[in-house]
N, C-alpha and C positions, 0 to 999 in steps of 0.2 A: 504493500500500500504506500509504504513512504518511494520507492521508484515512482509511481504513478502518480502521486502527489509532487515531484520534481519535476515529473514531463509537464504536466499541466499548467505550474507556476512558469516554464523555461516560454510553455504555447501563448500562456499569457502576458509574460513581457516580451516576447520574441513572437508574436503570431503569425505562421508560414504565410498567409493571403493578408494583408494589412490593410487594403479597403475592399468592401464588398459593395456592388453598386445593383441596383433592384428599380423595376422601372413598377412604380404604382399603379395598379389596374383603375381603382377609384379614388374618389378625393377622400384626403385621411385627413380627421381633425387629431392635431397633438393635444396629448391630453397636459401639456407640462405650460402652454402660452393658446392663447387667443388666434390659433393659425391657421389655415388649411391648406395642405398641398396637394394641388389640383392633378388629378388624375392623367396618366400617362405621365409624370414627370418621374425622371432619374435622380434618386436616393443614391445616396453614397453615407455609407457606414465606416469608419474608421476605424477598424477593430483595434491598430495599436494605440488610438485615444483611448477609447472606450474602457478597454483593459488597464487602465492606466489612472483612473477616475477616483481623487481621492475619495467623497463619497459612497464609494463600491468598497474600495481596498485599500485600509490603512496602510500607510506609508508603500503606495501604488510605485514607485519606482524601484523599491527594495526590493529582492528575491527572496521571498518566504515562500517557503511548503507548506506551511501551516493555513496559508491563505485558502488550501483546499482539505481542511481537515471536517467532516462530516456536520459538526458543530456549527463551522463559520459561514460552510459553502448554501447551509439549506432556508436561511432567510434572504439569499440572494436572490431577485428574479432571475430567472431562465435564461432571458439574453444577456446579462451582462456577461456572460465568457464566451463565447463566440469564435474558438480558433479554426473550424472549418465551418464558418456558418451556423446557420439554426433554421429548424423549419423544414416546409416542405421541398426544399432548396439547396440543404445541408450537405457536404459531404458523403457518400456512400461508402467513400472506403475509411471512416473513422476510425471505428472499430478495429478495422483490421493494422492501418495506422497506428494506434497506439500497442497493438499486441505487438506488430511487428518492431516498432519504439524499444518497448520490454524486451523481447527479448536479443535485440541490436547491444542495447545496452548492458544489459546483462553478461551477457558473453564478455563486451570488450570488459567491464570492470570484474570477474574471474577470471578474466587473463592477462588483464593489463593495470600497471598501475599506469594513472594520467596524471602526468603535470605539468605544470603551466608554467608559460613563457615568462619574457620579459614584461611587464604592467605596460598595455597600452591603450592611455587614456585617454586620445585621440582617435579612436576607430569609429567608422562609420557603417551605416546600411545602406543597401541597396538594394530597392523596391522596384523587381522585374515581376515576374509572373507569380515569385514566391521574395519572400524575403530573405536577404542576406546581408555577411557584411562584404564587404567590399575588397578587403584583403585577406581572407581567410582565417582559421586560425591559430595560435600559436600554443599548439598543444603537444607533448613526446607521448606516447605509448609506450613504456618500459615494461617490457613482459615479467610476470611475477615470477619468483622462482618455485618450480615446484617440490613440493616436501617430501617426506619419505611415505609412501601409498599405506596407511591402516587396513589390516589386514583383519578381517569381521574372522570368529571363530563360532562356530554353529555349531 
């Protein structure tokens, strides 16, 4: 759970699709200001604001796990986490996405330790079809050493 709980906090301040843009079938009144937006127009959603929101998520730029612990996640509306969408419009392969996450993950950390580069506090993203940053990153993969195999006695 706490894996899954890091993917979600990493989707949340890192969200692979960063805006989502939806064209209005009817006119929709917000319910937040005195507004209407007239039908057939194009909605654009900002997922990396939105996720971002201090309102939503106490100290919204911090990396917390805990921002998805059972407790905090279930008086949230629905859409405020939105890394592959929501709705009838949502991602398909989610599910499979995050299983495949897990176990991507998993694997490299029992066989690798990661550690990190030099601090650099100047990197940027960049918002093509998915997000990224822009110069990759500065991560080693040191393979663990393996121990002496236990041997079960039955």
């Amino acid at each position: 759970k706490y894996l899954e709980r890091c993917i979600m906090e990493t989707l949340r301040l890192y969200p692979p699709v960063p805006v989502i843009a939806r064209e209005i079938q009817q006119d929709l009144q917000l319910a937040s200001m005195d507004k209407v937006v007239p039908a057939h127009s194009t909605v654009v959603i900002a997922t990396f604001k939105l996720h971002r929101r201090p309102d939503i998520y106490n100290n919204p730029d911090h990396f917390d796990p805990d921002n998805f612990l059972p407790e905090k996640s279930a008086s949230r509306h629905y859409y405020s986490f939105i890394p592959f969408s929501a709705g009838p419009r949502s991602c398909v392969g989610r599910k499979y996405a995050m299983l495949k996450l897990k176990v991507i993950l998993s694997t490299i950390l029992r066989n690798f330790k990661v550690v990190g580069g030099k601090k650099q506090p100047n990197w940027q993203l960049q918002a093509d079809i998915i997000l990224k940053r822009t110069d990759g990153f500065n991560i080693k993969l040191v393979p663990r050493k393996r121990g002496a195999e236990v041997q079960s006695t039955a």
